[in-house]
C-alpha positions in Angstrom: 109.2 104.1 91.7 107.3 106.5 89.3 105.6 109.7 90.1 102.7 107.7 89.4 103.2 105.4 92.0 103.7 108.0 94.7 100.8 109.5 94.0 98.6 106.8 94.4 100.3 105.9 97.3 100.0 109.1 99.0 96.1 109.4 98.0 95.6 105.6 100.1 97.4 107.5 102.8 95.2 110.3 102.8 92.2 108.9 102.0 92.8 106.0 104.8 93.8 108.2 107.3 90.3 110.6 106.7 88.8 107.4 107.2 89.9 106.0 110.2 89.5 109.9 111.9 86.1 109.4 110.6 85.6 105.9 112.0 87.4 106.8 115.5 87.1 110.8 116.1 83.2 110.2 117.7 84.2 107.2 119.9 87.0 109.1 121.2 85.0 112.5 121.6 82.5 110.6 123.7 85.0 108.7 126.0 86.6 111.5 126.5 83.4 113.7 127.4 82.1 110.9 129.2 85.2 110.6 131.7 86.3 114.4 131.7 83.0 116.2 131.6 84.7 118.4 128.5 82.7 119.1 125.4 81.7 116.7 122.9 84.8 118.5 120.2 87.3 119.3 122.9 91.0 119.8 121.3 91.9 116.0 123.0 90.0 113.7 121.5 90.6 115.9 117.8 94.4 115.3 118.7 94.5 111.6 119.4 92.4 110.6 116.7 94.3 112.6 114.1 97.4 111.0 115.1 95.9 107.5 115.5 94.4 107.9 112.0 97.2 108.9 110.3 99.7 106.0 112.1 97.3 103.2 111.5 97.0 104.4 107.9 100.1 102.2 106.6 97.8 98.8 106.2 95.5 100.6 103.8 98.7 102.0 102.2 100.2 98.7 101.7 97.3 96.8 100.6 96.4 94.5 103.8 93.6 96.1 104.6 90.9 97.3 102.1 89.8 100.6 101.6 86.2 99.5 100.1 85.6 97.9 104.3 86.8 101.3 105.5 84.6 103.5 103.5 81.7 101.0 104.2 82.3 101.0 107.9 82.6 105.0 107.9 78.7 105.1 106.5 77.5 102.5 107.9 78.5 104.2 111.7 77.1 107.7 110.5 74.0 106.3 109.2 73.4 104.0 112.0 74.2 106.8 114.6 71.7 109.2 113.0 69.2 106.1 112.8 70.1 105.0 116.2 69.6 108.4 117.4 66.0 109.2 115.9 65.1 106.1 117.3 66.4 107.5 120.9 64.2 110.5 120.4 61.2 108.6 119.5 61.3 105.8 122.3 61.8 109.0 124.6 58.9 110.7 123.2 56.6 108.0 123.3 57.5 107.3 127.4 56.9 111.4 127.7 61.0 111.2 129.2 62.8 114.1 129.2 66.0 114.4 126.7 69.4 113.2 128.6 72.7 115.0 128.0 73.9 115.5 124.3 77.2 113.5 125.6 74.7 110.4 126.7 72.7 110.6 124.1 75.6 110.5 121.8 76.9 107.9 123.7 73.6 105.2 123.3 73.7 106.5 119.6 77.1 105.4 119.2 77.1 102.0 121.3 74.1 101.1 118.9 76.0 102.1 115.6 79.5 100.9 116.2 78.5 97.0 115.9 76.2 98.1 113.1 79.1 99.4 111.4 81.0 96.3 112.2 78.5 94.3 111.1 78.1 96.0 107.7 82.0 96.2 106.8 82.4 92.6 107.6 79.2 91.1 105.7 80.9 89.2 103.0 82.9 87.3 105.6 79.5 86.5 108.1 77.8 85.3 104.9 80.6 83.1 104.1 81.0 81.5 107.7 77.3 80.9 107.3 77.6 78.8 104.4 75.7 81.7 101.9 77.2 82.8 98.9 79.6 86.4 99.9 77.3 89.6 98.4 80.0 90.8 96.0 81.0 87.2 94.4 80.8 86.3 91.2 79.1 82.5 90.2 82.7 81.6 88.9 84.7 82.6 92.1 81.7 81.0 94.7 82.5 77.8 93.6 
């Protein structure tokens, strides 16, 4: 092995393991909230998803898994959470409710975005199963 190849291999490691505390931290935080009345960045939830992120980093690491899916599935969560969440607030203004908890709010956001999220990393394979043409093939490999 070359210096080379350690390197890259410890940047998949670090770079999958940021994303999968990214992609499981707020789920976590939530449940954890939700069942132990704690704050929405208690120290437990931190704990577990930084060493769940950092074991379940080896499939990135050795190429089973792809690292494009995980970065796509990060933003799609976050930008379905925030859009998830504005649209909470709205609905909520237009009924004149009051605002619930931060930790059930959070909660509705994230139960809308996860499957969003999931949706969005695994496109290409949805299309495919459909019968339509995956979004980042080429006309030579489609056929």
């Amino acid at each position: 092995m070359t210096p080379r190849s350690w390197a890259g291999a410890t940047a998949d490691s670090l770079l999958a393991a940021v994303g999968l505390y990214l992609a499981l931290f707020p789920g976590f935080s939530v449940l954890y909230a939700l069942l132990t009345g704690a704050d929405l960045f208690a120290q437990t939830p931190q704990a577990v998803a930084f060493v769940v992120a950092v074991s379940g980093a080896y499939p990135f690491v050795a190429g089973d898994w792809s690292h494009r899916r995980l970065a796509v599935f990060v933003v799609a969560l976050y930008v379905a959470s925030g859009g998830a969440g504005l649209a909470g607030l709205a609905l909520l203004q237009s009924f004149d409710a009051g605002l619930p908890s931060t930790v059930v709010a959070r909660a509705g956001a994230l139960a809308v975005a996860y499957p969003v999220a999931v949706a969005a990393a695994f496109r290409d394979r949805v299309r495919q199963r459909l019968g339509f043409r995956p979004i980042d093939a080429s006309e030579s490999e489609w056929r």
